[in-house]
ROMI-644920 format. One record per atom (N, C-alpha, C): residue in one letter; atom name; y, x, z. Coordinates in steps of 0.02 Angstrom, whole numbers, plus 50000, padded with zeros to 5 digits. Each point is the difference from the previous one (the first is absolute). Layout:
BEGIN
{lumse "A", "CA", {Y, X, Z}} ...
END
This chain:
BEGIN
{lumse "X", "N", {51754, 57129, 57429}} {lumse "X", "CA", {50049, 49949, 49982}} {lumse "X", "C", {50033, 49970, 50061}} {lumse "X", "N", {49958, 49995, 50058}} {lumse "X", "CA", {50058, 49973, 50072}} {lumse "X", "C", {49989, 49930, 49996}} {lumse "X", "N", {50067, 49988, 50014}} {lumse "X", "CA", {50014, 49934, 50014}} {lumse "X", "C", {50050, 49958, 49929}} {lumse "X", "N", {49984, 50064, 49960}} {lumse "X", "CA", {50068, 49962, 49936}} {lumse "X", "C", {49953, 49930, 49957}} {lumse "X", "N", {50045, 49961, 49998}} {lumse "X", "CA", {49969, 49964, 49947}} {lumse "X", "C", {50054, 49992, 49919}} {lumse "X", "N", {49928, 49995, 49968}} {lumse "X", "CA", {50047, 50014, 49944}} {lumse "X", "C", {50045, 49945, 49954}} {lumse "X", "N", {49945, 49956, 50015}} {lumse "X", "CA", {50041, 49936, 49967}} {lumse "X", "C", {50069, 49947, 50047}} {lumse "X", "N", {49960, 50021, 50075}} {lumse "X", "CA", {50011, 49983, 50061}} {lumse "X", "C", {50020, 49915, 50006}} {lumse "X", "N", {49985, 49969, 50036}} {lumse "X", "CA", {50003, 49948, 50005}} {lumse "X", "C", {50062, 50012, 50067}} {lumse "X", "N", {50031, 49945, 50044}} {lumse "X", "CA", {50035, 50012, 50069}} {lumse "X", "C", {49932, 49982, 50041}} {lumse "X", "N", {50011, 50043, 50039}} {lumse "X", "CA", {49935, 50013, 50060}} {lumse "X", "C", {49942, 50011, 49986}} {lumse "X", "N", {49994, 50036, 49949}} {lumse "X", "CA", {49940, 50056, 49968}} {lumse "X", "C", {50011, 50036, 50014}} {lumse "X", "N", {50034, 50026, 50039}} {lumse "X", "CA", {49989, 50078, 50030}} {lumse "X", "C", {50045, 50025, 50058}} {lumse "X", "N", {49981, 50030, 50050}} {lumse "X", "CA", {50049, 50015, 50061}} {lumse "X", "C", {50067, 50014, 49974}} {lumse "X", "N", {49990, 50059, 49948}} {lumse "X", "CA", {50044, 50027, 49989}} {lumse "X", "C", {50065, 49973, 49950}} {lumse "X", "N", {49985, 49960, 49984}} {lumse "X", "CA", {50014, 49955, 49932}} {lumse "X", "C", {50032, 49960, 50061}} {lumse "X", "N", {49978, 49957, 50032}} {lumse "X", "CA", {50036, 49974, 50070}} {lumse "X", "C", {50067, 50041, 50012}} {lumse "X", "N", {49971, 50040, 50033}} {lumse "X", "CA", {50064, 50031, 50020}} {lumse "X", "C", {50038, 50036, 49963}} {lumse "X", "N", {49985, 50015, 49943}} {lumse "X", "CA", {50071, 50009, 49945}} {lumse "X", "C", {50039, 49945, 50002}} {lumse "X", "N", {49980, 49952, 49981}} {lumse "X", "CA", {50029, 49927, 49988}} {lumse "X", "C", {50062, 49997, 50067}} {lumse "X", "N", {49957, 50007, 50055}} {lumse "X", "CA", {50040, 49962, 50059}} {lumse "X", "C", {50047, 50066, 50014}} {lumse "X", "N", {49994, 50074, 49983}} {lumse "X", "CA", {50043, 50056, 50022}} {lumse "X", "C", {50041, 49972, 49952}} {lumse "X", "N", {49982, 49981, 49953}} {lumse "X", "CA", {50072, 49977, 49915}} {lumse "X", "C", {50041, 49953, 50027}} {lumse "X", "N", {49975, 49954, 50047}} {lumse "X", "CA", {50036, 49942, 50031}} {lumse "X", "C", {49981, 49926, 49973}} {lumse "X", "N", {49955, 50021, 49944}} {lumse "X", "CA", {49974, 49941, 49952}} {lumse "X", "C", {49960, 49948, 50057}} {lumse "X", "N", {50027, 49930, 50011}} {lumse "X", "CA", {49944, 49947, 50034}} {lumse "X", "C", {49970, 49951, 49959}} {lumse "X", "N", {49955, 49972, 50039}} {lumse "X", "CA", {49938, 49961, 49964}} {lumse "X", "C", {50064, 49946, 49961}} {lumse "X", "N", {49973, 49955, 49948}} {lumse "X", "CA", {49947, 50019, 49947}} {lumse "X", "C", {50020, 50052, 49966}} {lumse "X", "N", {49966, 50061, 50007}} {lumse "X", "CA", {50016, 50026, 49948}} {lumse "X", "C", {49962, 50021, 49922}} {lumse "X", "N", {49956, 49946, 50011}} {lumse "X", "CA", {49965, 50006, 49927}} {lumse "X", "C", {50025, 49915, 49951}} {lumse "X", "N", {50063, 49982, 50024}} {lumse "X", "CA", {50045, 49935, 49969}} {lumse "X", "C", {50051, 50038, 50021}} {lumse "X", "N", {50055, 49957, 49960}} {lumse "X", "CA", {50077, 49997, 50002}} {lumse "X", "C", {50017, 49946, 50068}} {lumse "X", "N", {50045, 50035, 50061}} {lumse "X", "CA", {50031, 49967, 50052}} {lumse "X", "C", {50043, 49953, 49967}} {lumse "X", "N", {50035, 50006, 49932}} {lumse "X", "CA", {50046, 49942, 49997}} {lumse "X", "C", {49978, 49971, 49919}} {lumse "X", "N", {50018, 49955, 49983}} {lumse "X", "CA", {49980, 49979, 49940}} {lumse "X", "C", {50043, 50004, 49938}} {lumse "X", "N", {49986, 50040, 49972}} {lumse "X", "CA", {50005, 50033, 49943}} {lumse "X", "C", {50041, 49951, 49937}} {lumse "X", "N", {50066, 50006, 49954}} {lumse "X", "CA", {49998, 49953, 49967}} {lumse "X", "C", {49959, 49997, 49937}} {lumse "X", "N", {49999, 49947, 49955}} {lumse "X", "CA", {49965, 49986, 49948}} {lumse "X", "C", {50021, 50089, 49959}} {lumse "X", "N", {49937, 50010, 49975}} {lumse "X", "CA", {50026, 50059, 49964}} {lumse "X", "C", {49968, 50074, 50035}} {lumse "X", "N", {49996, 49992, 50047}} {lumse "X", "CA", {49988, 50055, 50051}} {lumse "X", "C", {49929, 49965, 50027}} {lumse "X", "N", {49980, 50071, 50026}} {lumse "X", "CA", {49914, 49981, 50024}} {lumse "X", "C", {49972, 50065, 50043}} {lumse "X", "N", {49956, 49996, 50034}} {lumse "X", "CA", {49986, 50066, 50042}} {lumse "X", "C", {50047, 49986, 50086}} {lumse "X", "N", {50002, 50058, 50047}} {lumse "X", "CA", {50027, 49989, 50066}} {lumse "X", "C", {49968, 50027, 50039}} {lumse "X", "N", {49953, 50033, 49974}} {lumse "X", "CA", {49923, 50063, 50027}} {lumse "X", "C", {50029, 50060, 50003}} {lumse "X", "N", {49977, 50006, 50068}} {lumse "X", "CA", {50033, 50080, 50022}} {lumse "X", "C", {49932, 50041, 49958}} {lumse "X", "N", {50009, 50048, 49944}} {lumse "X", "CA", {49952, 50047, 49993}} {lumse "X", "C", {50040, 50068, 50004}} {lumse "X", "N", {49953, 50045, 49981}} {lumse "X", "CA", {49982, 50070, 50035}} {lumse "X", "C", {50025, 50036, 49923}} {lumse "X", "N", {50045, 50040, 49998}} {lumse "X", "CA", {50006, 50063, 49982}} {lumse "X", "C", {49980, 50065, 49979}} {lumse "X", "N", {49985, 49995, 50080}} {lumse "X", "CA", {49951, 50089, 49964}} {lumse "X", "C", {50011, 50018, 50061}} {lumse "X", "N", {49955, 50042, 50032}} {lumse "X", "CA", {50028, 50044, 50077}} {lumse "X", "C", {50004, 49954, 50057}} {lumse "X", "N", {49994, 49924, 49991}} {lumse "X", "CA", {49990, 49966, 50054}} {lumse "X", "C", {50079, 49949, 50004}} {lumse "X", "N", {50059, 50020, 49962}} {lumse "X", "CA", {50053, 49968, 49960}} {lumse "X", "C", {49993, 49932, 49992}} {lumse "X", "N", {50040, 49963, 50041}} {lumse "X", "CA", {49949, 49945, 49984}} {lumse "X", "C", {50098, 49949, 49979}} {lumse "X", "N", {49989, 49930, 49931}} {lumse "X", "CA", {50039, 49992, 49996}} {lumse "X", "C", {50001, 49909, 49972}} {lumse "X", "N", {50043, 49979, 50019}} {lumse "X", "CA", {50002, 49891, 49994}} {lumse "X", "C", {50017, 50029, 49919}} {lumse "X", "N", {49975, 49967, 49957}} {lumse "X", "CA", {50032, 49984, 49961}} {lumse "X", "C", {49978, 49918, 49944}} {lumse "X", "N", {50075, 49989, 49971}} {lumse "X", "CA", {49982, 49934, 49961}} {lumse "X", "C", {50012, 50039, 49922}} {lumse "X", "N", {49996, 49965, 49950}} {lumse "X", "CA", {50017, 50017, 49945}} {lumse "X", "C", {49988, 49929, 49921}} {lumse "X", "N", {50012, 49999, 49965}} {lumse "X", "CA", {50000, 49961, 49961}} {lumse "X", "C", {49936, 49979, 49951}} {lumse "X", "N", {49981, 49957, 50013}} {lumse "X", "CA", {49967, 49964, 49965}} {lumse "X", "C", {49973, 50028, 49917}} {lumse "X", "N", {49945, 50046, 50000}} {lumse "X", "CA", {49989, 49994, 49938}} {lumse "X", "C", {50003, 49963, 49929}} {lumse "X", "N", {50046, 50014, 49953}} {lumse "X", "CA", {50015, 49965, 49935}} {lumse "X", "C", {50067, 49958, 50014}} {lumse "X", "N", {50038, 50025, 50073}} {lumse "X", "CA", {50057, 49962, 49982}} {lumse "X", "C", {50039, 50064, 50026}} {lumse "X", "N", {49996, 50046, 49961}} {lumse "X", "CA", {50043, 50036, 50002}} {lumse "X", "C", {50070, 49985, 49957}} {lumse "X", "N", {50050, 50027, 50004}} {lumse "X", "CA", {50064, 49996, 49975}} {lumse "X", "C", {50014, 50045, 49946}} {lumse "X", "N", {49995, 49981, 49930}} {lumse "X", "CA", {50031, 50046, 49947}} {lumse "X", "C", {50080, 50014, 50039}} {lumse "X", "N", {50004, 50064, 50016}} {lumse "X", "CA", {50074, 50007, 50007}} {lumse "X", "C", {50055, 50011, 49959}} {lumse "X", "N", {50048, 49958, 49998}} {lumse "X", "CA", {50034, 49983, 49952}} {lumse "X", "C", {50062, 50076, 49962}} {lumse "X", "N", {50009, 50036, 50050}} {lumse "X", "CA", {50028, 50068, 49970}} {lumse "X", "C", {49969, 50041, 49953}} {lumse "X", "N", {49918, 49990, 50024}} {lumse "X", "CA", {49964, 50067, 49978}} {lumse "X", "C", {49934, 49946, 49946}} {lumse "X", "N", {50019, 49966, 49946}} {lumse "X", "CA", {49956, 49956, 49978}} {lumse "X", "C", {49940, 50020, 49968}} {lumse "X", "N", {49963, 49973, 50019}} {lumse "X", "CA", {49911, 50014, 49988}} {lumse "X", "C", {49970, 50032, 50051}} {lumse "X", "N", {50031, 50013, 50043}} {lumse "X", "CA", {49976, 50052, 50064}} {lumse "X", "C", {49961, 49917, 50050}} {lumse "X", "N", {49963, 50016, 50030}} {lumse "X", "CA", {49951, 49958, 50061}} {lumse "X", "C", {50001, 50035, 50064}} {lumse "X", "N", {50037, 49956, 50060}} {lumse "X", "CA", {50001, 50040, 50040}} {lumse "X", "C", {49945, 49965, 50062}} {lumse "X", "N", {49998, 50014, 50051}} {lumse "X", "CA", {49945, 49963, 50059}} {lumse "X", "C", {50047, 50035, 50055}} {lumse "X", "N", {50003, 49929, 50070}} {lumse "X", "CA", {50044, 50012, 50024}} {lumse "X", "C", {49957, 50025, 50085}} {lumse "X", "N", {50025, 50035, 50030}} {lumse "X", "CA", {49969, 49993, 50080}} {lumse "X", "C", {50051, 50005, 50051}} {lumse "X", "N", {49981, 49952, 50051}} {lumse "X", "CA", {50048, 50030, 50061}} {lumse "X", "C", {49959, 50024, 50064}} {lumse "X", "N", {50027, 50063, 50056}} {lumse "X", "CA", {49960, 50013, 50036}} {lumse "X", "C", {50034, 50032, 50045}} {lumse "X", "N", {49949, 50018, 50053}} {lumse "X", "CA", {50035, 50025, 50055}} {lumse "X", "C", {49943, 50023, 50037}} {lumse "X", "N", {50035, 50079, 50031}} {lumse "X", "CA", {49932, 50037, 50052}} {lumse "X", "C", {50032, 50019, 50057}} {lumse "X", "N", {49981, 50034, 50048}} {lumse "X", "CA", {50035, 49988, 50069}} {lumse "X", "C", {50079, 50039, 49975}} {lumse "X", "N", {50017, 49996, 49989}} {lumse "X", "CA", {50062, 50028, 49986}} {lumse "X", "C", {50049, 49951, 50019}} {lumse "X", "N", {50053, 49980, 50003}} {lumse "X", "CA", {50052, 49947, 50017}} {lumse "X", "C", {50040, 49977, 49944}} {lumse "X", "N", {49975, 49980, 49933}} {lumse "X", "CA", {50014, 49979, 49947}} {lumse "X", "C", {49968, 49968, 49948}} {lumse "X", "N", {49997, 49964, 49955}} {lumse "X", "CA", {49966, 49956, 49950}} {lumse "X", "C", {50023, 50019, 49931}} {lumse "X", "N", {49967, 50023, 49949}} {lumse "X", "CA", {50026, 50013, 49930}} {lumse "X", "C", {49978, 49961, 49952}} {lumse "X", "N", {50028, 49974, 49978}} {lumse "X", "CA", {49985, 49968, 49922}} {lumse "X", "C", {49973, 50058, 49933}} {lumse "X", "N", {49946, 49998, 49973}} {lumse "X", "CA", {49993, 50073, 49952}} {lumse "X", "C", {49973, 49952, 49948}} {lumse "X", "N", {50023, 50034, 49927}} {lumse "X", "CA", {49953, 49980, 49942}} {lumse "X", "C", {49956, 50050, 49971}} {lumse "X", "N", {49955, 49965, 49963}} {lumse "X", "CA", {49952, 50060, 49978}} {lumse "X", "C", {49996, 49970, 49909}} {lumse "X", "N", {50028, 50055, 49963}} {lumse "X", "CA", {49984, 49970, 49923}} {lumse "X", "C", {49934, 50003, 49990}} {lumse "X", "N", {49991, 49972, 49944}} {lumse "X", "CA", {49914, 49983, 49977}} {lumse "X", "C", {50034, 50081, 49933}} {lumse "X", "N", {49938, 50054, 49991}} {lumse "X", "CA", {49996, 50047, 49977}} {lumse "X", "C", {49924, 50007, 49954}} {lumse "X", "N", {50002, 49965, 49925}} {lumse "X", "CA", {49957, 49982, 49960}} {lumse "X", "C", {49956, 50089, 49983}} {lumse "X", "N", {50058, 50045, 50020}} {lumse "X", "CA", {49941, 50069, 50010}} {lumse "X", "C", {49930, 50015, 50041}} {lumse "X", "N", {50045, 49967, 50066}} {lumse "X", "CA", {49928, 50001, 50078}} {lumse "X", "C", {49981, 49945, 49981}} {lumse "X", "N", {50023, 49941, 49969}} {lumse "X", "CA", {49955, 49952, 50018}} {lumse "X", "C", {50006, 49945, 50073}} {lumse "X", "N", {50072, 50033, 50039}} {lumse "X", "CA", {50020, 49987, 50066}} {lumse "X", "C", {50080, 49975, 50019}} {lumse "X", "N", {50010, 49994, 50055}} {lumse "X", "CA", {50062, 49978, 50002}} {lumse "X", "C", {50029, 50065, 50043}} {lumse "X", "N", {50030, 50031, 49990}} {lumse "X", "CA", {50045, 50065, 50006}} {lumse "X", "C", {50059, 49981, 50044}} {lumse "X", "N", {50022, 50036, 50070}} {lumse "X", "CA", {50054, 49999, 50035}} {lumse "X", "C", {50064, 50029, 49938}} {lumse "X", "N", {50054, 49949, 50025}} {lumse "X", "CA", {50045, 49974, 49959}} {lumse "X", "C", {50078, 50034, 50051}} {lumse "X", "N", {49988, 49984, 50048}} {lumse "X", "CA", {50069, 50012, 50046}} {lumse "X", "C", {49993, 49961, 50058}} {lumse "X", "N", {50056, 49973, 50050}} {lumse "X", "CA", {50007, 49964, 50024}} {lumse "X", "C", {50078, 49959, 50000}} {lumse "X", "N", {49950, 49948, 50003}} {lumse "X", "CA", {50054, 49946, 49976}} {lumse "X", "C", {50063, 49971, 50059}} {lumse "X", "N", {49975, 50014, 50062}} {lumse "X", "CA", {50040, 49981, 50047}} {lumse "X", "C", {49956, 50041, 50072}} {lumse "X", "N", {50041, 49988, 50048}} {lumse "X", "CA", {49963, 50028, 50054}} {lumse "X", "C", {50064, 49982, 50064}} {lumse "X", "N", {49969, 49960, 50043}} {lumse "X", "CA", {50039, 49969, 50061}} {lumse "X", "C", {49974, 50005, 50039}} {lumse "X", "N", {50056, 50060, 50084}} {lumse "X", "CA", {49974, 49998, 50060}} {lumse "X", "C", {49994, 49947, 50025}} {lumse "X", "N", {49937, 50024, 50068}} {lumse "X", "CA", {49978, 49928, 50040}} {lumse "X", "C", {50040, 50019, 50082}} {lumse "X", "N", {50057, 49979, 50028}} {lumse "X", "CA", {49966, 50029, 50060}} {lumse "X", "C", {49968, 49986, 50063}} {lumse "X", "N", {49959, 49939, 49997}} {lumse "X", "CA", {49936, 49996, 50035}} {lumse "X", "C", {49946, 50023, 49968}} {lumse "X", "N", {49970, 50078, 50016}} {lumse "X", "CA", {49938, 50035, 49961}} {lumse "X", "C", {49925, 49958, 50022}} {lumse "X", "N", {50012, 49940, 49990}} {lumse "X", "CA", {49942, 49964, 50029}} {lumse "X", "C", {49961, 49962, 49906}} {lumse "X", "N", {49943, 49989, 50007}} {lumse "X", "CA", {49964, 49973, 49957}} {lumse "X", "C", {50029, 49936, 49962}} {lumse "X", "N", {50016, 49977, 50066}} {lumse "X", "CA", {50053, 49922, 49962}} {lumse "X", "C", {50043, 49996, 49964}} {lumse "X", "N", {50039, 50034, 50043}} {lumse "X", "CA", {50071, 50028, 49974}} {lumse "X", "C", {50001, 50023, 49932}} {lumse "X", "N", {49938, 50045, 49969}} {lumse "X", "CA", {50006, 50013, 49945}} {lumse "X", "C", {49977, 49955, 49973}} {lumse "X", "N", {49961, 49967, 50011}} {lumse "X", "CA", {49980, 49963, 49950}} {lumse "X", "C", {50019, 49941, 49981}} {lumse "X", "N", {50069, 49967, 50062}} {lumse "X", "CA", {50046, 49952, 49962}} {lumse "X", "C", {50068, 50036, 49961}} {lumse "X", "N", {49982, 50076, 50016}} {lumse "X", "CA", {50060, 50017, 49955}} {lumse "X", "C", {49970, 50010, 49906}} {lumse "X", "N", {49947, 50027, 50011}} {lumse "X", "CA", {49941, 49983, 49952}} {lumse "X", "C", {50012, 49932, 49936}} {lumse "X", "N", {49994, 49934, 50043}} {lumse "X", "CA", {50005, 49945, 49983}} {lumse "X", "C", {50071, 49996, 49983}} {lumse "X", "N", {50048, 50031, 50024}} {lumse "X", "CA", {50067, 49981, 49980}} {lumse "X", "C", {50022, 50038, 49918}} {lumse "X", "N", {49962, 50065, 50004}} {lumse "X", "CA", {49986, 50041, 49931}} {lumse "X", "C", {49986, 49968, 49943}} {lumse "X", "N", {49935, 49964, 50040}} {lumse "X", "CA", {49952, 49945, 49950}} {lumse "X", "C", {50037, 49940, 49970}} {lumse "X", "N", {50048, 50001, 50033}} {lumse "X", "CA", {50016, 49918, 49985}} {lumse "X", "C", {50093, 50003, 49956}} {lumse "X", "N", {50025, 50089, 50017}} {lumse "X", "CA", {50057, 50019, 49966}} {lumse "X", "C", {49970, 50029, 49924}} {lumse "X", "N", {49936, 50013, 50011}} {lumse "X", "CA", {49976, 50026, 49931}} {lumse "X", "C", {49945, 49970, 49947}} {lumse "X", "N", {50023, 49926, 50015}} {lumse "X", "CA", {49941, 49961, 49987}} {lumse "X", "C", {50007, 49983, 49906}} {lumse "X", "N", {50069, 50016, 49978}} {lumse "X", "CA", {49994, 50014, 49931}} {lumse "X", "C", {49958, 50036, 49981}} {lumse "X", "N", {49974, 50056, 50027}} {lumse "X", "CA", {49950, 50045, 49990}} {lumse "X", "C", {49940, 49971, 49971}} {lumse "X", "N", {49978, 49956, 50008}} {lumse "X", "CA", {49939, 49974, 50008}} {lumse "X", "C", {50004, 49933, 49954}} {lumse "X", "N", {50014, 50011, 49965}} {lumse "X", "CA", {50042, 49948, 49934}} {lumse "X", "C", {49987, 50024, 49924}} 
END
């Protein structure tokens, strides 16, 4: 097994370290650097798969948004970002087959161009706070 951890905490593992810091992700990264509005919750860089490591916030369980085009549908909202130089807004419908909330599309997606941790994550907050009907 090495050095992987599976649940991984930040600084449980060398390697887990240095994914994080090769991603560009800085401390805290087991909280949100900026504060989140009402509605939104999360700001924890987690892991992917392969060492992928990614910030994300997302919406508040049970206040999801019946969306008003597609009625009776439940959607759950996330925003995120991995070393890449951009932030996406994505929804995921709730799918009474799995039992789960199912990728939906993406709802928006805005370059950053400072590829730094901050940077995304007040562009993050600016997502959060243009899509805060969402969470209604």
């Amino acid at each position: 097994m090495g050095d992987f951890d599976f649940g991984g905490s930040p600084g449980g593992t060398d390697r887990y370290s240095r994914a994080m810091d090769s991603q560009g992700f800085k401390e805290p990264t087991s909280r949100s650097p900026v504060d989140a509005p009402p509605g939104w919750k999360g700001g924890q860089v987690d892991q992917t798969g392969g060492m992928v490591m990614v910030r994300r916030w997302y919406t508040e369980p049970g206040m999801s948004r019946v969306h008003d085009s597609r009625p009776g549908r439940q959607y759950e909202y996330e925003v995120a970002y991995g070393q890449d130089p951009g932030v996406s807004l994505q929804r995921y419908e709730w799918s009474g087959r799995s039992g789960a909330y199912e990728f939906d599309g993406v709802v928006e997606s805005v370059p950053v161009q400072n590829n730094s941790d901050r940077a995304k994550a007040e562009a993050a907050l600016r997502l959060m706070r243009k899509h805060s009907d969402k969470t209604k």
